[in-house]
NUTORBA-527154 format. One record per residue (C-alpha): x, z, y. Coordinates in Angstrom, 2 decimals. Each point is the difference from the previous one (the first is absolute). Layout:
east = X, up = Z, north = Y
...
This chain:
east = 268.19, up = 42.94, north = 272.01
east = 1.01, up = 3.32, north = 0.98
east = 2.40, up = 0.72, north = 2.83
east = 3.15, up = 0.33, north = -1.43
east = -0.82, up = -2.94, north = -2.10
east = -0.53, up = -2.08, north = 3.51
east = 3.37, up = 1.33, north = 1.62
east = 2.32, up = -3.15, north = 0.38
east = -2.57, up = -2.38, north = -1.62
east = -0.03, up = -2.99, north = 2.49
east = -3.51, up = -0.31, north = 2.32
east = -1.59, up = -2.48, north = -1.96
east = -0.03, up = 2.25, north = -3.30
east = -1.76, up = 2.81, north = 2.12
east = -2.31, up = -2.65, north = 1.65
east = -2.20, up = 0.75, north = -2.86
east = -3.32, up = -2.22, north = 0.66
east = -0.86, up = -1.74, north = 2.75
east = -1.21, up = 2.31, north = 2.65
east = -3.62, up = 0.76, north = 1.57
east = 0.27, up = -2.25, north = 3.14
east = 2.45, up = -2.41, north = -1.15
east = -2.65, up = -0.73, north = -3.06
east = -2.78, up = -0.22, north = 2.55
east = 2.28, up = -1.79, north = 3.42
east = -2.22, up = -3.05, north = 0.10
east = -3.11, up = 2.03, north = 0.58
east = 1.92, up = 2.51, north = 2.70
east = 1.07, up = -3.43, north = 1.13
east = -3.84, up = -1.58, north = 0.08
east = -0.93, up = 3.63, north = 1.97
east = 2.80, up = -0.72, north = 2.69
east = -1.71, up = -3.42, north = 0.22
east = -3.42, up = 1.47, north = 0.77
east = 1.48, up = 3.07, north = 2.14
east = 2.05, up = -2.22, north = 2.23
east = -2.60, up = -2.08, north = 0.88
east = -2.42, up = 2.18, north = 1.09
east = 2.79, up = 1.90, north = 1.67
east = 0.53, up = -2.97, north = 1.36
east = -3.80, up = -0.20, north = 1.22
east = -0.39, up = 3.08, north = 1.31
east = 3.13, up = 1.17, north = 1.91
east = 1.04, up = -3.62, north = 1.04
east = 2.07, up = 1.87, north = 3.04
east = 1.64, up = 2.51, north = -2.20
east = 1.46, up = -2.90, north = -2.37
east = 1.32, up = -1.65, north = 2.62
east = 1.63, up = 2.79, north = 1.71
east = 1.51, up = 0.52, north = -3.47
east = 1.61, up = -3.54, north = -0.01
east = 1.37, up = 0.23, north = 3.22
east = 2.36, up = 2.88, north = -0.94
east = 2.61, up = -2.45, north = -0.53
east = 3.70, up = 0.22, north = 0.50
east = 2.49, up = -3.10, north = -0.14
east = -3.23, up = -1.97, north = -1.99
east = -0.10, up = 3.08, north = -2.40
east = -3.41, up = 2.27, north = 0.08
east = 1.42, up = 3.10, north = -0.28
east = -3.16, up = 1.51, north = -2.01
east = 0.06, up = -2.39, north = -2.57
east = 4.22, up = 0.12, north = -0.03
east = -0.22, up = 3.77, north = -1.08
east = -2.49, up = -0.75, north = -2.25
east = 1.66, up = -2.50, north = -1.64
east = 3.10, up = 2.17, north = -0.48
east = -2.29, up = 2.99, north = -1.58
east = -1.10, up = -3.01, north = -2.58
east = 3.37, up = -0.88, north = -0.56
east = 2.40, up = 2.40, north = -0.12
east = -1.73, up = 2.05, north = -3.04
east = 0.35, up = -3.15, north = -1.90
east = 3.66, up = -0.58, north = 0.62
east = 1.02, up = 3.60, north = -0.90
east = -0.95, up = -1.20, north = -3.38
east = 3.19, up = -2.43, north = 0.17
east = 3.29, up = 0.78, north = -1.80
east = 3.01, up = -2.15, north = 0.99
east = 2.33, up = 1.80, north = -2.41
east = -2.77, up = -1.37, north = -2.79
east = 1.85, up = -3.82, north = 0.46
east = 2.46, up = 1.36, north = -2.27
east = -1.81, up = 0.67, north = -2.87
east = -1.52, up = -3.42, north = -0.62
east = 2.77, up = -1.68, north = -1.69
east = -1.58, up = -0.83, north = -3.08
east = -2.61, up = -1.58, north = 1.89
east = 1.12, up = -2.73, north = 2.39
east = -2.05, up = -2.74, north = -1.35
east = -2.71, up = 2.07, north = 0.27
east = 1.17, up = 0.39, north = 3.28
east = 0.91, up = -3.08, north = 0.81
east = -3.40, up = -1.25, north = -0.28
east = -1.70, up = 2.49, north = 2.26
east = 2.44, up = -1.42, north = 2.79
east = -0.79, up = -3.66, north = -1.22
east = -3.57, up = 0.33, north = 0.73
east = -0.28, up = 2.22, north = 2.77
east = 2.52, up = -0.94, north = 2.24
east = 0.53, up = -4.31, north = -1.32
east = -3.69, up = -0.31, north = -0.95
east = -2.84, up = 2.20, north = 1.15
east = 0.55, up = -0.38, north = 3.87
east = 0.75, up = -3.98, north = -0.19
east = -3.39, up = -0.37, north = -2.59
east = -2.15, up = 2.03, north = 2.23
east = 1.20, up = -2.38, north = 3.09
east = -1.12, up = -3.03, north = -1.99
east = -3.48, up = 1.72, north = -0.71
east = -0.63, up = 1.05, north = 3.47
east = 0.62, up = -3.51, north = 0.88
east = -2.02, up = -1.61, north = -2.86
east = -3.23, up = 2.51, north = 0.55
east = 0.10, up = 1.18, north = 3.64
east = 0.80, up = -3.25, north = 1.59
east = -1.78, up = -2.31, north = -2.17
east = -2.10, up = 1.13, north = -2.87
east = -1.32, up = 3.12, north = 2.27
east = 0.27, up = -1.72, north = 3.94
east = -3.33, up = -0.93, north = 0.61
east = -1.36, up = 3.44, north = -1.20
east = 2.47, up = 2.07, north = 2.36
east = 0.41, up = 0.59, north = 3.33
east = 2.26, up = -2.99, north = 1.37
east = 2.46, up = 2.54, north = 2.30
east = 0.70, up = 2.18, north = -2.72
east = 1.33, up = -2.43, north = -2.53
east = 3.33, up = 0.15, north = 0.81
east = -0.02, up = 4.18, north = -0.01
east = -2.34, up = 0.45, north = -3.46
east = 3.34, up = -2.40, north = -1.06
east = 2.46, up = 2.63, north = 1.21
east = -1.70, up = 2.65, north = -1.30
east = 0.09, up = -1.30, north = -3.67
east = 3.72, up = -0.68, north = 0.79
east = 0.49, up = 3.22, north = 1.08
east = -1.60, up = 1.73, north = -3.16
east = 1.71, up = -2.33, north = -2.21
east = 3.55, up = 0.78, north = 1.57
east = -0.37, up = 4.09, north = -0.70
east = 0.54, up = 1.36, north = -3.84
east = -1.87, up = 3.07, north = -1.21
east = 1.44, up = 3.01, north = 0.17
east = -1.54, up = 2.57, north = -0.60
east = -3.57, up = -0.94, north = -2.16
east = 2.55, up = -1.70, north = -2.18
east = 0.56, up = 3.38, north = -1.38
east = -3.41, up = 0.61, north = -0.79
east = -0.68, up = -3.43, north = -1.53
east = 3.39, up = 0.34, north = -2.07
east = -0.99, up = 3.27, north = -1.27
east = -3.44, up = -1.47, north = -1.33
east = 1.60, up = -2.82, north = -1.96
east = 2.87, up = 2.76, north = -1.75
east = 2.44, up = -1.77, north = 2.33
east = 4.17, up = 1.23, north = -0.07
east = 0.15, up = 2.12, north = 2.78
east = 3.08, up = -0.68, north = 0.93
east = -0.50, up = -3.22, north = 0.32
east = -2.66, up = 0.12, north = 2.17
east = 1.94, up = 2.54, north = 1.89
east = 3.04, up = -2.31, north = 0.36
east = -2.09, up = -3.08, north = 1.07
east = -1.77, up = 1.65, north = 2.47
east = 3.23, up = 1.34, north = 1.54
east = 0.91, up = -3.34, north = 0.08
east = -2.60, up = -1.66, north = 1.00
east = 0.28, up = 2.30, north = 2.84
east = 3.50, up = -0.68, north = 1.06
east = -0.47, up = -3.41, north = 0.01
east = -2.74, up = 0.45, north = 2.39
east = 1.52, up = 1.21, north = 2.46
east = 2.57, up = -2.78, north = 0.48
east = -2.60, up = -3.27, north = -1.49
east = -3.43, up = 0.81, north = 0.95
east = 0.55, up = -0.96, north = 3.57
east = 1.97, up = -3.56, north = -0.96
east = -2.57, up = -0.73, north = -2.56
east = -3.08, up = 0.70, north = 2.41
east = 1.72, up = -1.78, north = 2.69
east = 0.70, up = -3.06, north = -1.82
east = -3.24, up = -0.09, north = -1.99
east = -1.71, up = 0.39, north = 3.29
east = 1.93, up = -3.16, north = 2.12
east = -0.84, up = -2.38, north = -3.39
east = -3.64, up = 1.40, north = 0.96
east = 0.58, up = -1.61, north = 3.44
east = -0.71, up = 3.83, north = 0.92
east = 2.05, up = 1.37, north = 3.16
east = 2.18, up = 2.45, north = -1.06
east = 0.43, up = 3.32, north = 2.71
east = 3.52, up = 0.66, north = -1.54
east = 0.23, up = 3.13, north = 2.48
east = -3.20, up = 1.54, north = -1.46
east = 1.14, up = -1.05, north = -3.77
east = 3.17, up = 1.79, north = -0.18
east = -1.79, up = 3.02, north = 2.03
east = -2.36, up = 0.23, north = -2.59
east = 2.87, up = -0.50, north = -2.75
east = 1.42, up = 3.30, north = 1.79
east = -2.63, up = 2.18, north = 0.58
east = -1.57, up = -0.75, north = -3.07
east = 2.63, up = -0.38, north = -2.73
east = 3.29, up = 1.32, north = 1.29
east = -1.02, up = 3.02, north = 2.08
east = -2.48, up = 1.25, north = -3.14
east = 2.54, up = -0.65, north = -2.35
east = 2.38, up = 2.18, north = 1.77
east = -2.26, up = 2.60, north = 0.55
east = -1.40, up = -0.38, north = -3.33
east = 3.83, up = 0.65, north = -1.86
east = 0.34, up = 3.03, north = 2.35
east = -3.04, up = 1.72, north = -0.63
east = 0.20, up = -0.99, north = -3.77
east = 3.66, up = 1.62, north = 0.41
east = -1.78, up = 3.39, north = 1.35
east = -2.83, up = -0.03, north = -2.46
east = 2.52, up = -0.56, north = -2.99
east = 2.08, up = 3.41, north = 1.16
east = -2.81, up = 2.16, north = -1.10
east = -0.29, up = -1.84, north = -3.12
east = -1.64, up = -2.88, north = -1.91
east = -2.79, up = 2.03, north = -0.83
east = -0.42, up = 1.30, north = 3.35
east = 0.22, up = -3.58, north = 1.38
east = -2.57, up = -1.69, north = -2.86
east = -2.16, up = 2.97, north = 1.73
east = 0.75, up = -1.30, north = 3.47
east = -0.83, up = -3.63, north = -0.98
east = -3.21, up = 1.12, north = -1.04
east = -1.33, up = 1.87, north = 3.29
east = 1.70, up = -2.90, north = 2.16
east = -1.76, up = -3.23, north = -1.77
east = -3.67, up = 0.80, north = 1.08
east = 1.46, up = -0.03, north = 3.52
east = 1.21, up = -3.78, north = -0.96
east = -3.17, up = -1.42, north = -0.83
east = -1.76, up = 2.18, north = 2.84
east = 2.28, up = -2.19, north = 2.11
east = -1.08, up = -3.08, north = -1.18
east = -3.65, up = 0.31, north = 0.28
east = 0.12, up = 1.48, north = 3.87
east = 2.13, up = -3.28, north = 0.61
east = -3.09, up = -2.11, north = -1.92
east = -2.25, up = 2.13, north = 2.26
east = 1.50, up = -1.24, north = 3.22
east = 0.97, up = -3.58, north = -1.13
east = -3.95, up = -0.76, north = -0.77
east = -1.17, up = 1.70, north = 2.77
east = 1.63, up = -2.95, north = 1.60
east = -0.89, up = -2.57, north = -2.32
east = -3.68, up = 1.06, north = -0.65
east = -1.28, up = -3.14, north = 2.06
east = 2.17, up = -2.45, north = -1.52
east = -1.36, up = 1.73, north = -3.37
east = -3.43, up = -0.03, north = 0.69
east = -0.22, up = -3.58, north = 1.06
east = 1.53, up = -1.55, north = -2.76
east = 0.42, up = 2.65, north = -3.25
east = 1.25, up = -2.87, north = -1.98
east = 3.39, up = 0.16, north = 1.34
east = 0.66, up = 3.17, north = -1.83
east = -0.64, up = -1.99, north = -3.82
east = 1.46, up = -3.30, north = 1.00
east = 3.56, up = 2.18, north = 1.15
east = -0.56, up = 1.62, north = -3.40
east = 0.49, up = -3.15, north = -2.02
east = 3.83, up = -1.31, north = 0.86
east = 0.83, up = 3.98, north = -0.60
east = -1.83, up = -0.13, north = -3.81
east = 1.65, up = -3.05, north = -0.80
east = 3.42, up = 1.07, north = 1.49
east = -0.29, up = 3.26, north = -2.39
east = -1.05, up = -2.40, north = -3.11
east = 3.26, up = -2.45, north = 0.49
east = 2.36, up = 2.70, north = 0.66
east = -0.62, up = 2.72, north = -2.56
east = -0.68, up = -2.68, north = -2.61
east = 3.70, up = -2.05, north = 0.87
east = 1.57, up = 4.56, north = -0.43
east = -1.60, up = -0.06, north = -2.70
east = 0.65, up = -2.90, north = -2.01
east = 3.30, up = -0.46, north = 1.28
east = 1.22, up = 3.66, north = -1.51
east = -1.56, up = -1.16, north = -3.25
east = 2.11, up = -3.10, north = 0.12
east = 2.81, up = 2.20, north = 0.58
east = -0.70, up = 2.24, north = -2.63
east = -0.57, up = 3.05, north = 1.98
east = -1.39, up = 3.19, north = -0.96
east = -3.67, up = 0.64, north = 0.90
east = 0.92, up = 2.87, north = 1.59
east = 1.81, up = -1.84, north = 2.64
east = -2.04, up = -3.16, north = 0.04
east = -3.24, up = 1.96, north = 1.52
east = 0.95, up = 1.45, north = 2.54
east = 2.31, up = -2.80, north = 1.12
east = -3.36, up = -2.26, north = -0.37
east = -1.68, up = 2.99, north = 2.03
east = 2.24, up = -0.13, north = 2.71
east = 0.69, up = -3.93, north = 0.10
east = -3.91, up = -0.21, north = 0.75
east = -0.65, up = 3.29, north = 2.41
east = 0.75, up = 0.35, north = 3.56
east = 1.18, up = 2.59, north = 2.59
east = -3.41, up = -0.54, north = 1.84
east = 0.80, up = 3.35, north = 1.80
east = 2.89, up = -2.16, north = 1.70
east = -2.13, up = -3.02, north = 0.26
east = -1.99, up = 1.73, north = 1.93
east = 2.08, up = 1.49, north = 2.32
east = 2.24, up = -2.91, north = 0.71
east = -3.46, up = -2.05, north = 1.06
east = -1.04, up = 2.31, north = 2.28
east = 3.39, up = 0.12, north = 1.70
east = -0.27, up = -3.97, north = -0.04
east = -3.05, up = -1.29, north = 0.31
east = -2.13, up = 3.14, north = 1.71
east = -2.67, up = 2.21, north = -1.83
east = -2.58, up = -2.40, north = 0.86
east = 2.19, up = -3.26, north = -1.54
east = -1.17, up = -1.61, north = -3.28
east = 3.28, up = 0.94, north = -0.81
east = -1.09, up = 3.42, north = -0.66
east = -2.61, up = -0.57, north = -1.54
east = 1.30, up = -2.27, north = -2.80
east = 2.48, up = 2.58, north = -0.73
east = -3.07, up = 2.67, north = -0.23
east = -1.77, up = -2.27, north = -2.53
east = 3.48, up = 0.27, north = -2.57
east = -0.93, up = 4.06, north = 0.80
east = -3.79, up = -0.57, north = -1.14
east = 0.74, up = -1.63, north = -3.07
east = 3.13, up = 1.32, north = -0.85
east = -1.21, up = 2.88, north = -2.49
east = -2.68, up = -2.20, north = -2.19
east = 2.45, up = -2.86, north = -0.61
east = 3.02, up = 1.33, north = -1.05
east = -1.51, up = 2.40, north = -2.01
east = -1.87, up = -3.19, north = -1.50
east = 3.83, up = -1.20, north = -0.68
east = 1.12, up = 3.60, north = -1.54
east = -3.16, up = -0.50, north = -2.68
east = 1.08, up = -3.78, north = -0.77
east = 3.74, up = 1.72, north = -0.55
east = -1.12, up = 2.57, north = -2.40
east = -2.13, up = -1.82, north = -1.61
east = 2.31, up = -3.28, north = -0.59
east = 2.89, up = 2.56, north = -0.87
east = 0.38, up = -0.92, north = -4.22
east = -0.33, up = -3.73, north = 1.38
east = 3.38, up = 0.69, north = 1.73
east = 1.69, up = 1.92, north = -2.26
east = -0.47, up = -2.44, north = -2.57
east = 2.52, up = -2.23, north = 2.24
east = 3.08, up = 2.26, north = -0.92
């Protein structure tokens, strides 16, 4: 596509494929594994002078590193997209269904079922209840901004996906905290209301507002100039990410090392939770006789999370060194090899669902 063919093309179309370290996160994500514990090996004082540079409960190294990962990804977002969608409300209507009425109440029920039941004798009894919030916390965060990528890959509407994420995202700001809250006191988990809506503040409103500003400043000098702004700012995103992996298993090497199962058994409840969900998208846009188009990425974003959030909102929570954290870090690790598993199941099953209509 040449430039002037890209100018006022939505993000998704000039996604193109999926990118060098987004194709390759889970084995950047294994390498923070590895790099954090031996960081945390060999400059043990370092790593915790690191974790006491805390202010009101937030470390203010991994705070700015957590905006750097996701501010890029909200610049992405269009609000003025919602209007352009209304063709597509079941399609629509769906998405919401699943991941704001299903996904977050299915992944509660799994934590419960595997982590304190199935899974209890094999984990670490004080960290039951946090590997519990930490699915929660995962569960209660749409994608925003791989959906684009995995969209793209199926031949998904862009607009669409545009409009759902923008959605998805207001809505976030005002349910993530209510949902988490109340999934979390079913879970018999205390609930640090103080530290939930801080995190729903520093980490969804404040980004969003920058996000619409810069996006505003970008967009003056163009589309294309912005596309080539998107492009220079998303390595920084991911960088982000991995130096907060770095210093989250340089805390939890130990755990790690003593009992390496914990990291497949948190896996499970998150496979599952991606199976239900994008199979319910899919199959209920069939029922409804909606266009392929639509129905993948609304399957793709029913089953994906914001892990980047997940993440964030953990450590604000539960502490770097919390189980917390690192269930949310195990959605990261397997993040990239499952859903693209679901985008070859939607491509390949796509003349099954068009035969519906």
């Amino acid at each position: 596509m040449s430039d002037s063919q890209a100018i006022g093309k939505p993000a998704e179309r000039q996604a193109g494929k999926i990118g060098f370290f987004e194709r390759y996160l889970s084995v950047w994500v294994a390498l923070c594994i590895v790099a954090g514990i031996v960081l945390g090996k060999l400059l043990p004082g370092a790593v915790h002078e690191v974790s006491g540079l805390e202010v009101a409960h937030v470390n203010i190294p991994v705070g700015i590193l957590i905006w750097v990962m996701i501010i890029p990804m909200l610049l992405r977002i269009d609000f003025a997209s919602l209007g352009k969608v209304r063709n597509q409300l079941k399609g629509i209507g769906v998405t919401l269904a699943i991941n704001w009425a299903v996904k977050p109440f299915t992944m509660a029920f799994l934590a419960w079922l595997f982590i304190r039941h199935a899974f209890a004798a094999m984990l670490p009894a004080d960290q039951l209840d946090s590997y519990v919030a930490g699915l929660i916390l995962l569960a209660a965060a749409p994608c925003t901004a791989m959906v684009f990528v995995w969209s793209q890959l199926t031949k998904g509407d862009p607009y669409f996906t545009l409009s759902q994420v923008a959605l998805n995202d207001l809505i976030m700001v005002f349910a993530f905290a209510p949902i988490v809250g109340l999934l979390l006191g079913i879970s018999n988990i205390t609930v640090p209301w103080d530290t939930l809506l801080t995190s729903v503040v520093l980490y969804i409103v404040i980004p969003v507002i920058i996000a619409q500003i810069l996006r505003k400043m970008l967009l003056a000098n163009g589309e294309l100039s912005f596309q080539r702004a998107l492009a220079k700012i998303g390595p920084f995103s991911i960088a982000a990410l991995l130096l907060t992996l770095v210093l989250l298993f340089a805390f939890q090497g130990e755990q790690i090392i003593a009992q390496p199962i914990v990291i497949v058994l948190l896996a499970v409840p998150i496979l599952i939770q991606v199976i239900i969900n994008s199979s319910l998208a899919y199959l209920a846009n069939r029922k409804l006789g909606v266009s392929h188009d639509v129905a993948a990425p609304s399957c793709l974003i029913g089953a994906s999370n914001f892990f980047e959030l997940a993440v964030a909102t953990a450590i604000s929570l539960f502490g770097l060194k919390s189980g917390a954290a690192l269930a949310t870090v195990v959605g990261v690790l397997i993040e990239v090899p499952v859903m693209l598993a679901v985008v070859k199941v939607v491509n390949a099953s796509r003349r099954w669902y068009q035969r519906a209509s």
